[in-house]
ZAMAR-794092 format. One line per 3 residues: their letters; for each residue x, y, z of N, C-alpha, C, CB. Coordinates in Angstrom, 1 decimal. Glycine has a CB too. Layout:
BEGIN
a	X Y Z X Y Z X Y Z X Y Z | ... .
END
This chain:
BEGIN
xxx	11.9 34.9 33.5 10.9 34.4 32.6 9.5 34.3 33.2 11.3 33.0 32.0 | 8.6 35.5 32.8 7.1 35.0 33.0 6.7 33.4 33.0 6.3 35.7 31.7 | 6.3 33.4 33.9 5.6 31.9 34.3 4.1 31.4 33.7 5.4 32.0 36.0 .
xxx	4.5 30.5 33.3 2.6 29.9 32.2 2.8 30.5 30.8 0.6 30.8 33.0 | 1.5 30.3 30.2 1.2 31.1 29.2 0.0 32.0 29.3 1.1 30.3 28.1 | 0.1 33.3 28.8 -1.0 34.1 28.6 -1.6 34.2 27.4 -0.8 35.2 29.1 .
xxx	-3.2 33.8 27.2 -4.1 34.0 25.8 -4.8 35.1 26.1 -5.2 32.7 25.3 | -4.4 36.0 25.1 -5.2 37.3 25.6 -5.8 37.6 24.2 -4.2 38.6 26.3 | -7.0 37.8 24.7 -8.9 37.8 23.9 -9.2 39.4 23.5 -10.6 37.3 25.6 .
xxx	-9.2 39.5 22.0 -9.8 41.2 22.2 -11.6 40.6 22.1 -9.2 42.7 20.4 | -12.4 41.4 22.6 -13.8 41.2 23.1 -14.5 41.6 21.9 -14.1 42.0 24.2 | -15.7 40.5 21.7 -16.7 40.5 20.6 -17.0 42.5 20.4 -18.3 39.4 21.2 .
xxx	-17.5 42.3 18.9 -18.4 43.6 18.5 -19.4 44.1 19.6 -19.2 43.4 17.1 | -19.2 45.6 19.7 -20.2 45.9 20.7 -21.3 47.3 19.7 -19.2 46.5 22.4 | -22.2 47.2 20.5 -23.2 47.9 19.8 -22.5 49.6 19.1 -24.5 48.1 21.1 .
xxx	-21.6 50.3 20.2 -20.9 51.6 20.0 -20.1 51.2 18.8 -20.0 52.1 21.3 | -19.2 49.9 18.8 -18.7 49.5 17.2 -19.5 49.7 15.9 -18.6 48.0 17.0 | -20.4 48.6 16.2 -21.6 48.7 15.0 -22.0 50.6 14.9 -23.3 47.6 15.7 .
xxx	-22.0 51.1 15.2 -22.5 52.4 15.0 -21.4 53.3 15.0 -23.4 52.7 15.9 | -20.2 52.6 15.2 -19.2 53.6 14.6 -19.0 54.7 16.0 -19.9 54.4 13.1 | -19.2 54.8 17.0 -19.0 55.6 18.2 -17.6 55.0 18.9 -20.3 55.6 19.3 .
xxx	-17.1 55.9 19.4 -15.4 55.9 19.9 -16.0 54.9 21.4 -14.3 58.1 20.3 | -15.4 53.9 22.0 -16.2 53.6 23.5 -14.9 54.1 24.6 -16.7 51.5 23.8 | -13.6 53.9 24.4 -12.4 53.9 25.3 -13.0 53.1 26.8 -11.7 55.7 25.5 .
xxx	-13.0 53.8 27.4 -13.0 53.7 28.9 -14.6 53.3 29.5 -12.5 55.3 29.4 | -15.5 53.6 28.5 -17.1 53.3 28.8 -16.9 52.0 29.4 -18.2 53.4 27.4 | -17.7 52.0 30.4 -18.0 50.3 31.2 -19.0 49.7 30.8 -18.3 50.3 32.8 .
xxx	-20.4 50.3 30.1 -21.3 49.3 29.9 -22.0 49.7 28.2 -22.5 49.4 31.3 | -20.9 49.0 27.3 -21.7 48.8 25.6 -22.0 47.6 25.0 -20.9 49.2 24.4 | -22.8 46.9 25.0 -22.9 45.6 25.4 -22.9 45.2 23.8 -24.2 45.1 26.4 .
xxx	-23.0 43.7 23.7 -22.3 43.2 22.5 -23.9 42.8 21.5 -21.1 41.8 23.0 | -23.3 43.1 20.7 -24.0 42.8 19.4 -24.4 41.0 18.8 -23.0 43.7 18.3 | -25.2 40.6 18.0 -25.4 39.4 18.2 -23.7 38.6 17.3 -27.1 39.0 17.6 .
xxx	-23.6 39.6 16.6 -22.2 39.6 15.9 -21.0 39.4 17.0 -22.0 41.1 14.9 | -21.3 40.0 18.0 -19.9 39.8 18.9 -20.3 38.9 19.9 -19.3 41.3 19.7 | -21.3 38.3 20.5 -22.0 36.9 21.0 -20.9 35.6 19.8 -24.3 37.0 20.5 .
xxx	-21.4 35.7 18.6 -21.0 35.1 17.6 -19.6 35.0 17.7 -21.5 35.6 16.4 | -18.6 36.1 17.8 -17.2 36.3 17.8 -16.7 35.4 19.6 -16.9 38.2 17.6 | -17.2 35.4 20.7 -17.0 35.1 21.5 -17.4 33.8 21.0 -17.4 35.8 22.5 .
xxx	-18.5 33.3 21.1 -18.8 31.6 21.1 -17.6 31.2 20.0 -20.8 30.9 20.4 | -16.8 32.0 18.5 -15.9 31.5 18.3 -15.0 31.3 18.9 -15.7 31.8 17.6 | -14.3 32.0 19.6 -13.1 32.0 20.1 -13.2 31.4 21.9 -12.5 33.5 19.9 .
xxx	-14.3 30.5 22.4 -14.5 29.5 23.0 -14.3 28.3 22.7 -15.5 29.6 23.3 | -14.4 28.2 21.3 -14.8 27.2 20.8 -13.2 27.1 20.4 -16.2 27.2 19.8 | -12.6 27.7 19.7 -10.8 27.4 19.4 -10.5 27.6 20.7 -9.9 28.5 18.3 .
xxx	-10.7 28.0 21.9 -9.8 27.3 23.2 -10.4 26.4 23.7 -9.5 28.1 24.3 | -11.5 25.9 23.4 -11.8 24.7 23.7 -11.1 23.3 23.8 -12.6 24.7 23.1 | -11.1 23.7 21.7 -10.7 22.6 21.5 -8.8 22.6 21.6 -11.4 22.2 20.2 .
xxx	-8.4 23.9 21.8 -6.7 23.6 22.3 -6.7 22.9 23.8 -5.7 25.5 22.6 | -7.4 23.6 24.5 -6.8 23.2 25.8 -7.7 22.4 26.8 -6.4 24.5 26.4 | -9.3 21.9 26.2 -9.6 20.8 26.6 -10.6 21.0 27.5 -8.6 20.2 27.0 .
xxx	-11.3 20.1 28.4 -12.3 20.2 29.1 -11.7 21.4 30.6 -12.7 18.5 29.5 | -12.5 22.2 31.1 -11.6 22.8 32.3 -10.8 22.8 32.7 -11.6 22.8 33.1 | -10.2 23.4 31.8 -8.4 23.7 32.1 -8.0 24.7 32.7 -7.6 24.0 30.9 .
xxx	-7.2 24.2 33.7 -6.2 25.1 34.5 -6.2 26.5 34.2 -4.9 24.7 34.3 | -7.0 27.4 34.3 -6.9 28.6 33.5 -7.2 29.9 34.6 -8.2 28.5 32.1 | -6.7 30.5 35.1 -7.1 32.2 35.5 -7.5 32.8 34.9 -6.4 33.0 35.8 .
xxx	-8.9 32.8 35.1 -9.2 34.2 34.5 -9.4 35.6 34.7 -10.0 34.0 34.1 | -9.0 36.2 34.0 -8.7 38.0 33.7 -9.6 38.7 32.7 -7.2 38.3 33.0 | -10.2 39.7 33.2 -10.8 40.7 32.4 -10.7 41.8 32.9 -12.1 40.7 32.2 .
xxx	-11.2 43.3 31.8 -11.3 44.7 32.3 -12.6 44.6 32.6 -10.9 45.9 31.5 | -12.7 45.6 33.5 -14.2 46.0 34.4 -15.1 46.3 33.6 -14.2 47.1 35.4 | -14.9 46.4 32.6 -16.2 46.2 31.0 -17.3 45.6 31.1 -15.7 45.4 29.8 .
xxx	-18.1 46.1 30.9 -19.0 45.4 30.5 -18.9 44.4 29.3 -19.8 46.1 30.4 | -18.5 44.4 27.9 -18.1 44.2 27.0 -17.0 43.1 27.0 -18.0 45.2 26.6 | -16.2 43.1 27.9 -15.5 42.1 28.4 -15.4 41.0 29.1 -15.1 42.4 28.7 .
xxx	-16.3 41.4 30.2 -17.5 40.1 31.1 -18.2 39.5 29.9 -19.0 40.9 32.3 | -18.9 40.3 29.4 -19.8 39.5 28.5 -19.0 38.4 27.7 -20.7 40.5 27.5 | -18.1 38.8 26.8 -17.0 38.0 26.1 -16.8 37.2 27.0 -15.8 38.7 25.6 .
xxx	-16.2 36.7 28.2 -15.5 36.0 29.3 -16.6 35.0 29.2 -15.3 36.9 31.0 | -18.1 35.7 29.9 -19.0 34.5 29.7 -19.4 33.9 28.8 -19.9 34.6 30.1 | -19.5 34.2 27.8 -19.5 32.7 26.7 -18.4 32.2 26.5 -20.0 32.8 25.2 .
xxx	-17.2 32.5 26.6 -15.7 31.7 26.5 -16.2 30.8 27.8 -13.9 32.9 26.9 | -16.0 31.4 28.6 -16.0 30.2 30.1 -17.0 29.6 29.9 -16.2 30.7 31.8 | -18.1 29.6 29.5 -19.1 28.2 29.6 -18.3 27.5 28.6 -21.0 28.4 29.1 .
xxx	-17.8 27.4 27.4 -17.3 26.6 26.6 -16.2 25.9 27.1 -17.0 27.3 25.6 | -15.4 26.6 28.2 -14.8 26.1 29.0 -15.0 25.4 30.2 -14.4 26.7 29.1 | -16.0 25.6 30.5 -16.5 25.2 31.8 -15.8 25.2 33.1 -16.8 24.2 31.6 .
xxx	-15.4 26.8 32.8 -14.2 27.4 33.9 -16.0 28.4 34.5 -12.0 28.7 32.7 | -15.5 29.1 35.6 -16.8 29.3 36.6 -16.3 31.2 36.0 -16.6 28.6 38.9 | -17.2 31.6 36.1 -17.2 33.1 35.0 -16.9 34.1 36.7 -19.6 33.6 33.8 .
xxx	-17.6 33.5 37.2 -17.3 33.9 38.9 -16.3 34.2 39.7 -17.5 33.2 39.5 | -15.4 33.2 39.2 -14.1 33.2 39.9 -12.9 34.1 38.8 -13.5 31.5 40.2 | -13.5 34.7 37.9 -12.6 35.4 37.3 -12.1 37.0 37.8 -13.0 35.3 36.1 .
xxx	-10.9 37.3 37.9 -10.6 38.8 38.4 -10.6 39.5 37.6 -9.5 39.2 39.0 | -11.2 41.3 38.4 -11.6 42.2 36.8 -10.3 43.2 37.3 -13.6 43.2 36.6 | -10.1 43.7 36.3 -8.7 44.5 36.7 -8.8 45.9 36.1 -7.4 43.9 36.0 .
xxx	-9.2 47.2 36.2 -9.2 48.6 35.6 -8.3 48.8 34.5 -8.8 49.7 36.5 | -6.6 48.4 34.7 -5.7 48.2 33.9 -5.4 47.5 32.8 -5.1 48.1 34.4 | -6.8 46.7 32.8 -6.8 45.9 31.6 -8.3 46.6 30.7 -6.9 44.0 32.1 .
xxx	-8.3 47.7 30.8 -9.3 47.9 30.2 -8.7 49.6 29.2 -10.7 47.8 31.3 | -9.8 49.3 28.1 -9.3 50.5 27.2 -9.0 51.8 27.0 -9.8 50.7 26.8 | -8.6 52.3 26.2 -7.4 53.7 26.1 -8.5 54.5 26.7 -6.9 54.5 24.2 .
xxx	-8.2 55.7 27.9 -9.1 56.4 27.9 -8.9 57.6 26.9 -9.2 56.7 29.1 | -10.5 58.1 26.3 -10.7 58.8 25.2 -11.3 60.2 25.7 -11.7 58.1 24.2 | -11.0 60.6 26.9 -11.5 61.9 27.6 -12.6 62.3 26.8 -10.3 63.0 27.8 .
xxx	-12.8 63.6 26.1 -13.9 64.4 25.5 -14.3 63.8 24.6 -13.7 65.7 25.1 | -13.4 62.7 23.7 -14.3 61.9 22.4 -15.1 61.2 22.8 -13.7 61.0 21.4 | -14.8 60.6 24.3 -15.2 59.0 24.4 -16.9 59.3 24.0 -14.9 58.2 26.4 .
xxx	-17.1 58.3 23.2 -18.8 58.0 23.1 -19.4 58.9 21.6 -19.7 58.9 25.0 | -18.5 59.9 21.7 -18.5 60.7 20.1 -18.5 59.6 18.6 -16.7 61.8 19.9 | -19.4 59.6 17.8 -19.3 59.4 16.4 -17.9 59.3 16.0 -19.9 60.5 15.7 .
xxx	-17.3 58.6 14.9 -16.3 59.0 14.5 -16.5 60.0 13.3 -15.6 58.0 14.2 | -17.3 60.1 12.7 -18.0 60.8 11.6 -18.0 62.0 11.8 -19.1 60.5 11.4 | -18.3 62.2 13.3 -18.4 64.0 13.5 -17.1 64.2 14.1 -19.7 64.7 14.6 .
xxx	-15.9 63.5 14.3 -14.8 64.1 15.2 -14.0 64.6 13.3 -13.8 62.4 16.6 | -14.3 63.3 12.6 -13.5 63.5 11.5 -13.7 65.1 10.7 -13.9 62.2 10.4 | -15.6 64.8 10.5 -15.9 66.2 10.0 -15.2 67.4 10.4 -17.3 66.5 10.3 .
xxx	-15.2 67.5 12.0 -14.3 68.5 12.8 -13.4 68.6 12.3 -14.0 68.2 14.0 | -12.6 67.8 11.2 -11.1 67.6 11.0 -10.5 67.5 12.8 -10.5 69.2 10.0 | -10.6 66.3 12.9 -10.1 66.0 14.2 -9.6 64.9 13.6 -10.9 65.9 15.4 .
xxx	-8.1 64.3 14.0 -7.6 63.1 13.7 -8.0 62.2 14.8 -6.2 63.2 13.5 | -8.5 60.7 14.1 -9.1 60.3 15.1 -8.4 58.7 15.0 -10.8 60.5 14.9 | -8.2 58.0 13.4 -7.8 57.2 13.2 -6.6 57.0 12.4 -8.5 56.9 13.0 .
xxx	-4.9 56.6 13.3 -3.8 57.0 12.2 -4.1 55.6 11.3 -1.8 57.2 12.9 | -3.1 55.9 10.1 -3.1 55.1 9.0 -2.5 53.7 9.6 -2.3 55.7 7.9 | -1.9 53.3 10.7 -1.4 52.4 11.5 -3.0 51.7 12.0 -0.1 53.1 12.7 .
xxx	-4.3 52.2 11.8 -5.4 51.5 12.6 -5.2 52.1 14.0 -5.2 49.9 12.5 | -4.4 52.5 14.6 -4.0 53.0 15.9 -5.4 54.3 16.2 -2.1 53.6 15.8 | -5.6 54.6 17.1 -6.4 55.7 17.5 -5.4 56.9 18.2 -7.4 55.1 18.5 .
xxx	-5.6 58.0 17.6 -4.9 59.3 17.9 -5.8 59.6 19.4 -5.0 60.5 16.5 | -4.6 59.7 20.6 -5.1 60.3 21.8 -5.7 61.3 21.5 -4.3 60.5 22.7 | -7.1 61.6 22.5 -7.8 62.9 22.8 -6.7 63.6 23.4 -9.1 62.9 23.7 .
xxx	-7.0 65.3 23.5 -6.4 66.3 23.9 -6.2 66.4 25.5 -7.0 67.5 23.3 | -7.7 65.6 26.2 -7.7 65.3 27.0 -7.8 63.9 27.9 -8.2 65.9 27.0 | -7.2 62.8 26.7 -7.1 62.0 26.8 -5.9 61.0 27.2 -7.7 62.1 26.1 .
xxx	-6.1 59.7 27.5 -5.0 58.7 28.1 -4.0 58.7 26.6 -5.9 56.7 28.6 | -2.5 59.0 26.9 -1.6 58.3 26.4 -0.8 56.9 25.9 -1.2 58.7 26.8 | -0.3 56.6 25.1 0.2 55.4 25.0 1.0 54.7 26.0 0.8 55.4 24.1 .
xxx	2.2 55.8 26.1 3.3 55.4 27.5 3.0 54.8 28.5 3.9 56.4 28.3 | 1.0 55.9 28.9 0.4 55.5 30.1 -0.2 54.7 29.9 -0.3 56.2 30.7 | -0.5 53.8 29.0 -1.1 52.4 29.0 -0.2 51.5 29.2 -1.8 52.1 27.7 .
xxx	0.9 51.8 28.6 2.3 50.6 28.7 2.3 50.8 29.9 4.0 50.9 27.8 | 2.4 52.3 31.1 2.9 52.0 31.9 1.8 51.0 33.1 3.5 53.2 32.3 | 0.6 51.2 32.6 -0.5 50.7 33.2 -0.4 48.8 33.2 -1.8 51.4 32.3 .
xxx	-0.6 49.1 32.3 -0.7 46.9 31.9 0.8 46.7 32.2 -1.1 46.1 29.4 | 2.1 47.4 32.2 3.4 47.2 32.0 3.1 46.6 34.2 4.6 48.9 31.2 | 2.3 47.3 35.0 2.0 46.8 36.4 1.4 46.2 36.6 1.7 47.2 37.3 .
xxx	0.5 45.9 35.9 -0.4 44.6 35.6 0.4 43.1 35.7 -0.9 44.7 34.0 | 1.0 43.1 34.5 2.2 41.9 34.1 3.2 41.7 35.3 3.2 42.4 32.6 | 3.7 43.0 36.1 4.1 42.5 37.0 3.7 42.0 38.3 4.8 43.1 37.1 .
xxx	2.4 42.6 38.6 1.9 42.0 39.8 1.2 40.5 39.6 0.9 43.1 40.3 | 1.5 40.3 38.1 0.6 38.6 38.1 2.4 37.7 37.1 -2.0 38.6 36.5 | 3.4 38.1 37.4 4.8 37.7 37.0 5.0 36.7 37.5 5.8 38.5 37.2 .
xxx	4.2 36.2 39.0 5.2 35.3 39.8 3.6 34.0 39.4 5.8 36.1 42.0 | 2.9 34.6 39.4 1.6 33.6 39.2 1.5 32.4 38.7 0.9 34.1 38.5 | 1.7 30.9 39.3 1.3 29.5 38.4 0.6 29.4 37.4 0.7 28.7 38.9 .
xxx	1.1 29.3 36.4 -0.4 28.3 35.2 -0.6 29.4 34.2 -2.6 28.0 36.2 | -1.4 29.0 33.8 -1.9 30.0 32.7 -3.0 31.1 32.9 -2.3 29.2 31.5 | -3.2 32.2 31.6 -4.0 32.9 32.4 -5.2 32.8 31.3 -3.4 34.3 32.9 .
xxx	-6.1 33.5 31.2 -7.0 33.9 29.9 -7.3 35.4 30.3 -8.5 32.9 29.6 | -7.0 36.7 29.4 -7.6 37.5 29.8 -7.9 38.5 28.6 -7.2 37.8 30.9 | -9.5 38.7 29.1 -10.3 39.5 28.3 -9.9 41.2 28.5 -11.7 39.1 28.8 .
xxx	-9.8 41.9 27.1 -9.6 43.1 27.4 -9.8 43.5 25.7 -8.2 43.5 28.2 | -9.0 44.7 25.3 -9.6 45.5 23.5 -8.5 45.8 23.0 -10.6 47.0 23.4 | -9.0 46.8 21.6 -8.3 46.3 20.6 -6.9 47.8 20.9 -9.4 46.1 18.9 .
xxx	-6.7 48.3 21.2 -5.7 49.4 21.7 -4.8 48.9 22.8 -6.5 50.6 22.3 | -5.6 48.2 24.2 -4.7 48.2 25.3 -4.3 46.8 25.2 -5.4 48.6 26.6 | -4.5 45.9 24.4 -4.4 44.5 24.0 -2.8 44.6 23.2 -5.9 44.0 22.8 .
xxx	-3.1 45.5 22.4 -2.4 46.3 21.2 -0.4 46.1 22.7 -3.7 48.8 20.7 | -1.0 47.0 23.5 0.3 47.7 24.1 0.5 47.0 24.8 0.6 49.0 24.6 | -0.2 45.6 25.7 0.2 44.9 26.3 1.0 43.7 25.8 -0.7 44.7 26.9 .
xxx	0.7 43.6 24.5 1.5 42.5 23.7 2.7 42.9 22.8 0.4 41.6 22.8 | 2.6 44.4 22.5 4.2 44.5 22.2 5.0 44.6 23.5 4.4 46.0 21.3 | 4.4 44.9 24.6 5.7 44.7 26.1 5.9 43.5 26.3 5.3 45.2 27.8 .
xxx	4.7 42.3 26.2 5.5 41.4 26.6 6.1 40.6 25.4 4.7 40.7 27.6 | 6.2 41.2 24.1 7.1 40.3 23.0 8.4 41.4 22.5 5.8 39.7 21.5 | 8.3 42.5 23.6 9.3 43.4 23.9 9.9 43.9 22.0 10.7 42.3 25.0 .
xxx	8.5 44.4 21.8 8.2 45.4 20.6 9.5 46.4 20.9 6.3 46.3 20.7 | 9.5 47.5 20.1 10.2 48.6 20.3 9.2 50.0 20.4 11.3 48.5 19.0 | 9.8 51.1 20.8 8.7 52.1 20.6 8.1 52.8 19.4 9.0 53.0 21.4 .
xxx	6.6 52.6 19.1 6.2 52.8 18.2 6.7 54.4 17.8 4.8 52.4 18.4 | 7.2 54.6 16.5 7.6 55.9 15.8 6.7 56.8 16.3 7.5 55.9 14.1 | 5.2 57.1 16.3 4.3 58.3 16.6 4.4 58.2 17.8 3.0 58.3 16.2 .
xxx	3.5 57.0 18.4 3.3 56.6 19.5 3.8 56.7 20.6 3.4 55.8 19.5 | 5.4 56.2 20.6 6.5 56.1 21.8 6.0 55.0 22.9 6.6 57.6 22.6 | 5.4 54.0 22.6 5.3 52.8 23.3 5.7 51.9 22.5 4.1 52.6 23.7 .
xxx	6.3 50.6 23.2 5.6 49.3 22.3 4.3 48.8 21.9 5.8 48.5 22.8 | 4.2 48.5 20.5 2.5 48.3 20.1 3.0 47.2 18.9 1.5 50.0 19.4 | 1.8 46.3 19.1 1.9 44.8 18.5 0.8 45.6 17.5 1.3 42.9 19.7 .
xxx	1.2 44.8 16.3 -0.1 44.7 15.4 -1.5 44.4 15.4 0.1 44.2 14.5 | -2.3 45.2 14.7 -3.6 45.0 15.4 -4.0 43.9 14.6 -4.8 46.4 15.5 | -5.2 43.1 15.3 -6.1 41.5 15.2 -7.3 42.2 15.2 -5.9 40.2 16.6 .
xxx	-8.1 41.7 14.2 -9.7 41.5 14.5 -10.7 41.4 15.8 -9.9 40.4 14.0 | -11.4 42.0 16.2 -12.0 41.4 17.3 -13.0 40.6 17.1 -12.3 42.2 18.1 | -12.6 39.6 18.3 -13.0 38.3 18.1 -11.5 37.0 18.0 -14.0 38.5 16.5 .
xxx	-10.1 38.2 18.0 -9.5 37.1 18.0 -8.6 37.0 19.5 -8.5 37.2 16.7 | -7.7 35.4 19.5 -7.0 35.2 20.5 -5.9 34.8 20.2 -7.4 34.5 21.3 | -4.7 35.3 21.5 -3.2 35.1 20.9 -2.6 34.5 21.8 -2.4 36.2 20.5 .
xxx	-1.9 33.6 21.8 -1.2 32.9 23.1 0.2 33.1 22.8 -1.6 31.3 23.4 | 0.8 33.9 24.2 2.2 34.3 24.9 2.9 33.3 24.8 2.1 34.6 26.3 | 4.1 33.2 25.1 4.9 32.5 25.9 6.1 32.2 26.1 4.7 31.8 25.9 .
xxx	6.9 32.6 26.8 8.5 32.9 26.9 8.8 34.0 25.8 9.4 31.5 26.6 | 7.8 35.3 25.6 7.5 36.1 24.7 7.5 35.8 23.4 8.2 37.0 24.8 | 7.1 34.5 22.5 6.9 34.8 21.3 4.9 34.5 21.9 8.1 33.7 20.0 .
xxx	4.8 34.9 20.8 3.2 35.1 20.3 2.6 34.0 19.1 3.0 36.7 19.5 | 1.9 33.4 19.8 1.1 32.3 18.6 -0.7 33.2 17.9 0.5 30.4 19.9 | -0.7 33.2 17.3 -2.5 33.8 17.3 -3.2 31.9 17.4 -3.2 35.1 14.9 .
xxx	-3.8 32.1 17.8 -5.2 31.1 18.3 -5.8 31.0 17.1 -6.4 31.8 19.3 | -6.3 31.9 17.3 -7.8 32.5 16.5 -8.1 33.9 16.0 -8.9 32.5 17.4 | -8.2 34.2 14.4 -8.3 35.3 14.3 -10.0 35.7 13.7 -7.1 35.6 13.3 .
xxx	-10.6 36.6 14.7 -11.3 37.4 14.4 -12.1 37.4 13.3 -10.7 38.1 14.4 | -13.2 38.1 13.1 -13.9 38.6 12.0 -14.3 40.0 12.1 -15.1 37.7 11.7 | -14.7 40.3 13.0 -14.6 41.8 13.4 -13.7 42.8 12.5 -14.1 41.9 14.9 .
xxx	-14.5 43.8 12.4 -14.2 44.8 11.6 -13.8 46.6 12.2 -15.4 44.6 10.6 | -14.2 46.1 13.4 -13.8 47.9 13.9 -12.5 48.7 14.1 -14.2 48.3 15.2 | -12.1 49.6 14.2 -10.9 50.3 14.1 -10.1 50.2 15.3 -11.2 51.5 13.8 .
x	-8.6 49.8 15.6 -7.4 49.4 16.8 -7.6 48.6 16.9 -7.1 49.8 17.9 .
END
């Protein structure tokens, strides 16, 4: 049995959202005043769960968009934004040749971009599902033996496949991974002994 509980944060609206551009793997799209807004929410519901500086590890992908989220959670917390670890494997699907593309013009292309599941159809040259499961699936094990709880920041795809492994989903029909249903960003879900509580859901509106 995983040790603690893990609340894991998909990250406020970022500017490439608002405008409808694919981000995957991009490190620096910084957030919109709408996803500022979505973060000070979901500070503010772990606030008030878990109290003045609480016992908390924190976790993010090497995002830009994810730091930023982290730091307005952690001041609400008044956990140190500093001491949190950034991890590659906690960060989004890579989108090889789309990444950063319109969705508008991949669609025009007749390129499938978004399945009817909200899920995002891999690029041709792009990261797989399996490989995300297998990615966060070494993640979860290298922080398995870890005290306490964790908080970690990451999106709405790799969020997606890290929480059907650890509530031991089955493999998605298209997909061939485990994949949890998608949340709003802006929301938070807390782990534990694999069932799943949601926190806080979202207002965010972008696609996975």
């Amino acid at each position: 049995m995983r040790k603690g509980r893990d609340f894991i944060a998909r990250h406020g609206e970022t500017v490439f959202n608002a405008a409808r551009r694919l981000q995957g793997e991009h490190l620096h799209t910084p957030l919109t005043r709408a996803g500022f807004a979505q973060a000070d929410e979901m500070g503010q519901a772990l606030a008030t769960l878990l109290g003045r500086a609480p016992a908390l590890m924190l976790w993010a992908s090497d995002t830009g968009r994810a730091l930023q989220t982290l730091a307005v959670i952690a001041e609400h917390l008044e956990l140190d934004w500093h001491a949190a670890r950034h991890d590659p494997r906690l960060t989004e699907i890579g989108m090889g040749s789309w990444g950063g593309r319109y969705y508008a013009d991949l669609i025009a292309g007749d390129l499938p971009v978004v399945a009817p599941t909200g899920l995002l159809h891999p690029a041709p040259d792009g990261e797989t599902y399996p490989e995300i499961a297998a990615r966060v699936s070494a993640w979860l094990a290298d922080t398995h033996e870890d005290p306490g709880d964790r908080l970690i920041i990451m999106h709405g795809i790799s969020s997606r496949v890290l929480r059907g492994v650890m509530t031991g989903q089955g493999g998605h029909a298209e997909f061939a991974a485990p994949i949890s249903s998608g949340l709003p960003q802006g929301s938070v879900v807390m782990i534990e002994g694999g069932e799943e509580t949601v926190v806080h859901l979202g207002s965010g509106r972008a696609p996975a």
